[in-house]
N, C-alpha and C positions, 0 to 999 in steps of 0.2 A: 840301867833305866828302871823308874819305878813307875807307880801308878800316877803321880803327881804329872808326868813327862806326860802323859796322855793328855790331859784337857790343856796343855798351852797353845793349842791351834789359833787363838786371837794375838797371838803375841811373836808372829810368826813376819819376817822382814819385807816380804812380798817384793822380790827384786826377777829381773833375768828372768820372768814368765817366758821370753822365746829363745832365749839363748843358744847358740848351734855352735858352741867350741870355747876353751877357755879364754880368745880376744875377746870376743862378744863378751862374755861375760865380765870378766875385767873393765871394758866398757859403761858396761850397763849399772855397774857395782862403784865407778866412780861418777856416774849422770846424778847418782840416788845421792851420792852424797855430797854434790857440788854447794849445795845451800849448808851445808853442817861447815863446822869450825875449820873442819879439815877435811885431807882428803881420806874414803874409807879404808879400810881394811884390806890389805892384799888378799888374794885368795890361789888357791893350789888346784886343780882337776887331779883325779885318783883314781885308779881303775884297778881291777883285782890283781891283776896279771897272770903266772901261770900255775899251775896246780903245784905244791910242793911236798904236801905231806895229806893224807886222808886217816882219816877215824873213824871207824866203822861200827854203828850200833844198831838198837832196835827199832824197827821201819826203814833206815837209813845209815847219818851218819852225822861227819864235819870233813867239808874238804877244804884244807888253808891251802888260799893261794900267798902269793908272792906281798900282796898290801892289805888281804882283807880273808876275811872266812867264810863259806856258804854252811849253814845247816840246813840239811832237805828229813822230811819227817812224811812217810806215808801212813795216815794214820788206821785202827781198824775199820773204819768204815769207809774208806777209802780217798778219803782226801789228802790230801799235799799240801802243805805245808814246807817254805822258804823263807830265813833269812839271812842277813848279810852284818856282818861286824859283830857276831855275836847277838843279834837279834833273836829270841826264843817265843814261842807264840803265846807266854806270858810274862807279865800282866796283860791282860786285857777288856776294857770293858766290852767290846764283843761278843766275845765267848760266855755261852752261860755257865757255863762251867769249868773244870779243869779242861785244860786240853786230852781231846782222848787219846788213848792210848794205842801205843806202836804198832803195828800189824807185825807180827812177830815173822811172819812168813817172809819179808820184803828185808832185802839186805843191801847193803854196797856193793856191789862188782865192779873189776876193771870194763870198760867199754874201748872204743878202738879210737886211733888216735891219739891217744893220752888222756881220753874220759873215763867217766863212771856214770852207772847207771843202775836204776832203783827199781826191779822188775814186781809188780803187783798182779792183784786175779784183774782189777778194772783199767789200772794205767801203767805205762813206763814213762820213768824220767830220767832224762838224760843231761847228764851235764859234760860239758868241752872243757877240756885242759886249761881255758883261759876262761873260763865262767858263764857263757851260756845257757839258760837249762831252758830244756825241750818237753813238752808234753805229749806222750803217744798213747793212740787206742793200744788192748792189748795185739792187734794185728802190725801195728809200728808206725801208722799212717799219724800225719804229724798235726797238732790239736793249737799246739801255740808255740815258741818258742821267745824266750827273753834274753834278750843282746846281756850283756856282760854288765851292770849300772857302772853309774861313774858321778862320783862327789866332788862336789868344791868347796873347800874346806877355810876357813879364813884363820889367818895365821896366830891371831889374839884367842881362838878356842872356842869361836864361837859356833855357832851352829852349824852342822853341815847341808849345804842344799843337796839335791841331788837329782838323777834324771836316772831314768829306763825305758828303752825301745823296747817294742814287740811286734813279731811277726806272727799271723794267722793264715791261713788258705785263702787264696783268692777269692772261694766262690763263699766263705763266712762274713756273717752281716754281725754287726756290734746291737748289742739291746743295752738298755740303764745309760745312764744309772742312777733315775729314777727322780731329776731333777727339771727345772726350768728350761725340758730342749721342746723343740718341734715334735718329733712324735717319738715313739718307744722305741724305734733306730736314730741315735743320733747322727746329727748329717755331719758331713765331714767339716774339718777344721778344730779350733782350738776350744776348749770348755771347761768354767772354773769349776774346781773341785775344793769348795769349804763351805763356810753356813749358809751363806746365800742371803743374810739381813737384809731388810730392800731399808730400812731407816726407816718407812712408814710407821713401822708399830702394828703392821695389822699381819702380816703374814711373812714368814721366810721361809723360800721353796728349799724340801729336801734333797741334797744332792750328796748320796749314796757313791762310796766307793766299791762300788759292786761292777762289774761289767758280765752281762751275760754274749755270748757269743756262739752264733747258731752256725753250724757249716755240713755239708754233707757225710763229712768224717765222723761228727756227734756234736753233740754241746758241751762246754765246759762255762762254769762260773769263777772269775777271780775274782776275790778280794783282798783290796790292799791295805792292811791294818796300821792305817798310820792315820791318823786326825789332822796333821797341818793342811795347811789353803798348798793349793798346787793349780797345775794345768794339766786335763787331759787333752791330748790333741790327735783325733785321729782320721783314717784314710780310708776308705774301704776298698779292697782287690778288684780286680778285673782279671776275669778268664781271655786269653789270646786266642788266635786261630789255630795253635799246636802247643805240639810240646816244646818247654822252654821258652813259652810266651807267655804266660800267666804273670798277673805283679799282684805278689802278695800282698793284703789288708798289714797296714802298720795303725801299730798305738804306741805313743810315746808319751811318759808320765811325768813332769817336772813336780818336784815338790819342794817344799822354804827347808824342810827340816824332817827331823821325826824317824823316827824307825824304818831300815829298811824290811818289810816283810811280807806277807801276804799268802792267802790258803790257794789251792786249785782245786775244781771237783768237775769229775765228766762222768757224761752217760748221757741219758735219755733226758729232758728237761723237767721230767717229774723227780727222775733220781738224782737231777743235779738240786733242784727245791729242795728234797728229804734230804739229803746230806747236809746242805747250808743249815737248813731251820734246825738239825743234832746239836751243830755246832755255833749256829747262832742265838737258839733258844725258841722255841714255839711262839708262835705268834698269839696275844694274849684273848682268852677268848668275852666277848663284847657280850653285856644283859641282851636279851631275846628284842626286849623295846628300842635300843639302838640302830639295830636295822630298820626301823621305821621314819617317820618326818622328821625332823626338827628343826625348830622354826626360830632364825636367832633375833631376840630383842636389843638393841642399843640402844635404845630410847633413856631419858630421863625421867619418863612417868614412875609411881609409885605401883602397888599391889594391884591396885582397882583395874589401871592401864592392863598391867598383866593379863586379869583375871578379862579385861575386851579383849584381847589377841585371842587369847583361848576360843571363848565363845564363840569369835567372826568364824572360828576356824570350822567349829563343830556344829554351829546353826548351820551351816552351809555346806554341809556333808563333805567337806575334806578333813583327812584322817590325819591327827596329831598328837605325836608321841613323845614329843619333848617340845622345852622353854629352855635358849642357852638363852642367860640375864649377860648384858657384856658392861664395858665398866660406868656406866651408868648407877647400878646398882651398889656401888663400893662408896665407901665414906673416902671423899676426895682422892680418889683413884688409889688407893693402897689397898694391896692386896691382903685380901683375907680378911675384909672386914665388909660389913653392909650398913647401908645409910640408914639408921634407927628413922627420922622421920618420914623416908619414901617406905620404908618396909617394916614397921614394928612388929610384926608376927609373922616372918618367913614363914618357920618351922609351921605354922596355922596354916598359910598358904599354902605350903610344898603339900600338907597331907590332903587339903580339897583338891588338891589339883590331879595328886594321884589316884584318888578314889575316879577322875573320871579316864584314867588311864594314860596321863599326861605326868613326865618327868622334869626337873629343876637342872639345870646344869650351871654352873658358875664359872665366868671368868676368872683366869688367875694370872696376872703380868708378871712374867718370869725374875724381873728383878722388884724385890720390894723397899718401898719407898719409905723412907725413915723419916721421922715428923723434922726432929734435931736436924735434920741435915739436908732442910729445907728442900723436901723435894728429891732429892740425888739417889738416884736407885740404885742398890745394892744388892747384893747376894749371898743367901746363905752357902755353907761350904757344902755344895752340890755332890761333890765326889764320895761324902763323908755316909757310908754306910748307915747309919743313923740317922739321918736327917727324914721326917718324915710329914707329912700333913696333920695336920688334926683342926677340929672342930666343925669343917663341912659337912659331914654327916648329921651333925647334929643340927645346924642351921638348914638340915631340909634338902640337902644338894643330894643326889646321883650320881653325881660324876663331874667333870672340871676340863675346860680348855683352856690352853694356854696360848699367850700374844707372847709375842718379842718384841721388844722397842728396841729398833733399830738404832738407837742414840747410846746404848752402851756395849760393849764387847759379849758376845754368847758364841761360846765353840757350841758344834754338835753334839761331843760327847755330854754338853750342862744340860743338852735335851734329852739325851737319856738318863742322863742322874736327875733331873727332875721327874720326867714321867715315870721314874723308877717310886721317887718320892711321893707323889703323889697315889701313885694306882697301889702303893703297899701302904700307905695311910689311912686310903678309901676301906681297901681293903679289910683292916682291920673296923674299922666303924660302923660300915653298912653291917644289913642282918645278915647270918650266914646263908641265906636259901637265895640271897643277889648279890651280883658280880658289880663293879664300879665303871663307872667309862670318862676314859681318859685320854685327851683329843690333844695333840701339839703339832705348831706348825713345821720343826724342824725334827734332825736328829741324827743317830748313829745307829749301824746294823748293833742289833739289840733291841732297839726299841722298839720293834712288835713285841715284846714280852710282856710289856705294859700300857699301850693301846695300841690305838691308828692316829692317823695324820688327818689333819683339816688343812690345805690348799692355799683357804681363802678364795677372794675374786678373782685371782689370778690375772690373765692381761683379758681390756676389753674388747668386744668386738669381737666378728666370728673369730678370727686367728684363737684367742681366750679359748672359743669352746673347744677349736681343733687342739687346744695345748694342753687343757684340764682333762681330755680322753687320756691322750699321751700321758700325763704324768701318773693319773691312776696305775696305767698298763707297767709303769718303767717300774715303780712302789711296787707291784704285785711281783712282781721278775726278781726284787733285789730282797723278797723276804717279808714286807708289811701288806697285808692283804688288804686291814681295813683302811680305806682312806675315800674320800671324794670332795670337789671342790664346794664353793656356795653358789648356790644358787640365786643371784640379783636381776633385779631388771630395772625397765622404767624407760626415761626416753635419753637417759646420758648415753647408750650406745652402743643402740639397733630397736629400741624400742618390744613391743609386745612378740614380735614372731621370733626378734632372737631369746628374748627370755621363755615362752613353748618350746623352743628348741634345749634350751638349758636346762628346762625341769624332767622333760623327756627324757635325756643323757641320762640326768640323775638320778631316775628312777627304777636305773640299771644300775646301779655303781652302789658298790657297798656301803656307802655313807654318803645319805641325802641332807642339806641343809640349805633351805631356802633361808632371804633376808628379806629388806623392807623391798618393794618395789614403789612403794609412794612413802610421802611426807609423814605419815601418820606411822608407819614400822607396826602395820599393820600386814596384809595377806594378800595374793593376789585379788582378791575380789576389787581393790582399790585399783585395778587398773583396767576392770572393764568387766562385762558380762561375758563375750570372747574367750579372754587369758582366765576366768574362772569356768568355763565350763572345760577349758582343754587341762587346767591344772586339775581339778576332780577329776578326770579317765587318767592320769599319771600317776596320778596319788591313790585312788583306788586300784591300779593295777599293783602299785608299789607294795599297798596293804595284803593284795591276795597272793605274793611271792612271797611274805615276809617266809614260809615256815621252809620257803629253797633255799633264803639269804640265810637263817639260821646254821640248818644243815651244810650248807658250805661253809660257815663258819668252823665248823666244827673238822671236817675233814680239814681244810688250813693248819687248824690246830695238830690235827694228827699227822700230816702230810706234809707240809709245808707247801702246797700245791695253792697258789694266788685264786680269789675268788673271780677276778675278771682276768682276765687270758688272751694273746693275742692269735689271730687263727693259726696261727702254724702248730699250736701248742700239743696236738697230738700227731702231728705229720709233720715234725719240722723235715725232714725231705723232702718235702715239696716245695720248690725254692718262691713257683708263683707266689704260694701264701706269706712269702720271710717277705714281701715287700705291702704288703693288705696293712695299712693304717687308719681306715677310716671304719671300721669294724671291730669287735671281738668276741670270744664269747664267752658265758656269764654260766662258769662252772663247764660240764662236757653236754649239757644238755638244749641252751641256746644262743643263735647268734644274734647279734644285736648290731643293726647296722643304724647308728643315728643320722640323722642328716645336720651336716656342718655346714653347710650353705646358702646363702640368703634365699629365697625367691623358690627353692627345689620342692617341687612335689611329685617328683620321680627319682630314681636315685638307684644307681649299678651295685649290684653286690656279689662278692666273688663269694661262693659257696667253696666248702672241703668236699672230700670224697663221700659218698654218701647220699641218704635221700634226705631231705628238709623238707617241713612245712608252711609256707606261712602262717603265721598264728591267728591273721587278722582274716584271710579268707580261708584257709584251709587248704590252698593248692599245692602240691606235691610240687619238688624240685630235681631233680641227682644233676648232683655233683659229681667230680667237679667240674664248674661251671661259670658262666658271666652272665647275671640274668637282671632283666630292668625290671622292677616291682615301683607300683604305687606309694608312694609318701606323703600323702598329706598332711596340713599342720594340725588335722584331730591328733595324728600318731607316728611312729616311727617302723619301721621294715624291723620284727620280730620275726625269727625262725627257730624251728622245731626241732632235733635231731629225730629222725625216726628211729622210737623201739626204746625213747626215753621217759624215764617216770619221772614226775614231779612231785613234789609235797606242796599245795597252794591251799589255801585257807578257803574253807567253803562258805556258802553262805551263814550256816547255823554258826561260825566261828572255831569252828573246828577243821581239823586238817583233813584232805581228802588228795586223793592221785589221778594227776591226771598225766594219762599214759597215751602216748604220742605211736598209734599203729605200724607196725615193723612191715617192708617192704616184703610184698609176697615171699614164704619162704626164708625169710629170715626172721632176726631173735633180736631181741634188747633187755633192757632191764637199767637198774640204778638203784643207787642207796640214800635212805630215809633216817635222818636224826633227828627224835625227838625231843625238843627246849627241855632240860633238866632243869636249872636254876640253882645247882651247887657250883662252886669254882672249878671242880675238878675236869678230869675230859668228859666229863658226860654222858650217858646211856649209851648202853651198843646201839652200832646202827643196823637199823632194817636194810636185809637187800629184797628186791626184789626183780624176778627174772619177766621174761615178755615173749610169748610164740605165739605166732600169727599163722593160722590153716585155712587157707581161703579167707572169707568173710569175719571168720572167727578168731579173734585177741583171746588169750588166756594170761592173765596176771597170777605171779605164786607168788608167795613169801618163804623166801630160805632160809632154811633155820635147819639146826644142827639133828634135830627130827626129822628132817626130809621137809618136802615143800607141801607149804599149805594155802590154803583160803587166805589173802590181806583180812585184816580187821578192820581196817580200813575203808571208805566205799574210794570205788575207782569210776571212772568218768574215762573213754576210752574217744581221743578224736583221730580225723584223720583219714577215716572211713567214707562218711557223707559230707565232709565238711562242713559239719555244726557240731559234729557231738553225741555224743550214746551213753546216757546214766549205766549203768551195771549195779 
């Protein structure tokens, strides 16, 4: 297999998605071809069989069975690594790198039965005499195990499909993977696993072959490094009344073709993120202005239009930090070019528009459109290491989002070689002291290394808002932090209180992009006096967190730890919170409960261990808890962690702390990154600590001198519920 084997996920048979045995499939394999000339291709079912010979190397080994070969690979950092036929965990565009290296300490041993198994400091794996292999904590308690796969093979050489069962613990909930489901646990039943084109041309949801999986024994993340369209189809467990009543959670993976193989990693759900993002690549870190508005124009107006959008935004005191231009702006919809008579002086416009602190972004349509070939969209060869952007920077641009037209073939992995394309183009162009920003609707684990994800509209109507939380949550779980849907409204469907509900959402989510709401692809103000006074308290809240959304930024990059998080995220044993989907929270320091329901201006929220504040009145909470708070459509149920610091924007435009008072007796604290503007990781961060004696907060800064005075001013709530300059 080479590199080329990766990207043919469009070219893949799409047969036998349910197939439960080789009639069935024989079946299913001559329905598909009852319209062709003839009948298809016979096909074989193939299963490992039993162990015959083992090879033993560093981290692991090879053990050949009877029709096929497992390599297992515990690597230094502790993940696992599998595959089947000679499968190696390269090529891959997944991996940022080489694959790392063996853990030298982890070896092949005989195991009982007629297995073997791979003893590590974080896991054991265990493989059966007929191909099994089991994942255990270092204690032996069992994490996953995967049935034996089995291919069906057609007799002319063509591709092989193939399928793998798995078993988990009863009481583990499935997360990801990070595509078009209901919420961040998908519900049971069957789920496609390829690029997800709706044909629109305006958005195609990500769907990640990641699966995270939370159970009382630990977490573990797989992913399955194969790019064909497949089926996930899964179960979740049920605990009985005793022992020997439990039915374990099953997931079965049907896929067209492609590589058998795939990594494992366990631990704690922070340790299983840092492990993936080693070996998936850092998530790529976004200019400081990205975390702010951006307001997308589709319109056919010229400069002047532009240059109105701006101003409605800015007369009328909401904060705006980008212009995406969508294909309006292009000379007869091809990419990479602009309409000289709507726009003869971009590059004039781009620099007025940033002196008032507003950025250009440009659409870019995945396939470009060749004049000769009337229209018929084509592709450059996306895989091809060299392929790069050029001349956006010069026309004025910051950064680039990308459509899919639905009407030609795009694997996932074209969305990572293009946003690779792109964000290394930019890269090169802009000035060295700013970073690019690089927005695409699809993709493959990787591609946080070169942006975040844009959503789109996703579905309408509340179900929409309840799906655009979810998918955030699934994206953050499987590795891309940045991402959020758009923000639309109007009266196509829920009118003015579900678009308040939609900007609020988004005013938590890493990436804000409102659209037109009326005819003119103008700004909220076009839909009433209402929906502009409650957009201004979103968007100026949005404004005074930017210097938190930064700062998270930035830990993502170094951690691989998702900027939005679902509550269980530092107590996954606590099983209440593996089911809380209509909450999460936004970094460790607050919780965000939106209201997803027509008509509510009350609305239940299950807090974590701990005390909480509300933000809006200041009332103390502990957790854990079920408590009914106020929502009205001014706002949404913000909460506090107590003993948490924040970095929020003060008034003079400077950053200041606001530190959330520690429960009698106890302590807090948190860390502060401040906006660099080089591409690298960025300034160290500030930590700082939080003791509370009586009445009295004391904030230090810890530094490698011992702790000092913030330089910082701090603002201390939570006390009198309004607030204490310091």
């Amino acid at each position: 297999m080479n590199g080329r084997d990766l990207v043919r996920s469009w070219w893949s048979v799409g047969v036998a998605g349910a197939a439960r045995g080789p009639r069935t499939v024989r079946a299913a394999w001559r329905r598909r071809g009852a319209d062709a000339t003839g009948p298809g291709p016979r096909v074989r079912a193939r299963v490992p069989g039993a162990v015959r010979k083992v090879v033993p190397g560093p981290g692991g080994g090879v053990i050949r069975f009877a029709r096929s070969e497992l390599r297992v690979l515990v690597a230094v950092n502790g993940a696992v690594f599998w595959g089947w036929d000679g499968a190696g965990p390269e090529p891959s565009y997944a991996l940022a790198g080489a694959c790392p290296e063996p853990d030298p300490r982890a070896e092949l041993e005989p195991d009982t039965d007629g297995g073997w198994r791979v003893v590590a400091e974080r896991v054991t794996v265990a493989v059966s005499r007929h191909g099994a292999l089991e994942v255990l904590t270092p204690g032996g308690v069992t994490l996953r195990r995967d049935l034996p796969p089995r291919w069906w093979e057609a007799e002319d050489g063509g591709p092989a499909r193939w399928m793998q069962r798995s078993e988990v613990p009863a009481d583990a909930r499935f997360f990801g993977p990070g595509g078009p489901v209901e919420g961040p646990r998908p519900r049971d039943g069957a789920h496609r696993m390829g690029n997800g084109v709706t044909g629109t041309g305006s958005a195609a949801p990500v769907t990640m072959p990641v699966q995270l999986v939370v159970a009382d024994a630990g977490t573990h993340l797989l992913f399955v490094d194969n790019p064909w369209d497949g089926t996930l189809t899964l179960r979740e467990g049920a605990e009985g009344a005793g022992s020997g009543h439990d039915r374990v959670g099953t997931s079965e993976l049907r896929m067209e073709g492609g590589p058998v193989r795939g990594w494992v990693m366990a631990g704690t759900p922070a340790r299983v993120l840092l492990t993936w993002a080693s070996l998936a690549g850092a998530p790529a870190l976004p200019p400081a202005w990205a975390f702010g508005h951006h307001h997308v124009r589709e319109g056919a107006g010229g400069e002047d239009e532009v240059r109105r959008v701006v101003a409605g935004h800015l007369e009328r005191g909401l904060p705006l930090d980008a212009v995406h231009l969508g294909d309006g702006h292009l000379d007869g919809g091809r990419a990479f070019t602009v309409d000289q008579d709507r726009f003869p002086k971009l590059p004039v416009l781009a620099d007025e528009l940033r002196r008032e602190g507003v950025r250009l972004v440009s659409v870019v349509p995945a396939a470009v459109r060749a004049e000769d070939r009337r229209g018929e969209g084509v592709f450059p060869d996306l895989p091809d290491a060299r392929v790069r952007y050029a001349g956006q920077a010069a026309r004025g641009f910051a950064g680039v989002w990308h459509t899919v037209d639905g009407s030609v073939p795009f694997g996932r992995v074209d969305a990572l070689c293009l946003g690779r394309a792109a964000h290394e183009g930019l890269r090169d162009e802009v000035p060295a002291d700013e970073r690019p920003l690089v927005l695409s609707p699809s993709g493959w684990p990787g591609s946080q290394r070169y942006g975040g994800v844009w959503s789109g509209e996703g579905a309408v109507g509340w179900p929409g808002l309840r799906a655009s939380l979810a998918r955030v949550v699934g994206l953050g779980l499987c590795g891309v932090p940045f991402s959020g849907p758009d923000v639309v409204g109007g009266g196509r469907d829920g009118g003015c209180e579900l678009y308040v509900r939609r900007l609020q959402l988004a005013a938590y989510l890493p990436l804000l992009r409102t659209g037109a709401v009326g005819p003119a692809d103008g700004g909220p103000w076009e839909h009433g006096a209402a929906v502009l006074g409650h957009a201004r308290v979103a968007l100026g809240e949005r404004r005074r967190l930017l210097p938190y959304f930064v700062t998270l930024a930035h830990l993502a990059r170094r951690t691989g730890a998702p900027m939005v998080r679902p509550v269980w995220w530092p107590a996954p044993e606590e099983r209440e919170l593996r089911d809380c989907e209509d909450a999460f929270l936004l970094g460790d320091a607050l919780l965000v409960a939106p209201v997803l329901e027509p008509g509510a201006v009350r609305r239940e929220v299950r807090l974590p261990r701990g005390r909480w504040y509300d933000t809006a009145t200041g009332r103390a909470y502990e957790g854990p808890a079920k408590v009914l708070v106020d929502a009205p459509l001014e706002r949404i149920p913000v909460f506090a962690r107590a003993g948490a610091v924040l970095p929020v924007r003060a008034e003079d435009g400077g950053t200041e702390l606001e530190v959330w008072a520690p429960a009698p007796g106890r302590s807090g604290g948190g860390l502060v990154v401040p906006e660099s503007g080089d591409d690298g990781d960025g300034p160290e961060a500030e930590r700082y600590s939080v003791t509370r004696s009586g009445p009295r907060v004391v904030v230090r800064r810890e530094t490698e001198d011992g702790a000092q005075e913030p330089s910082r001013p701090v603002r201390v709530r939570g006390l009198d519920g309004t607030g204490a300059q310091m």
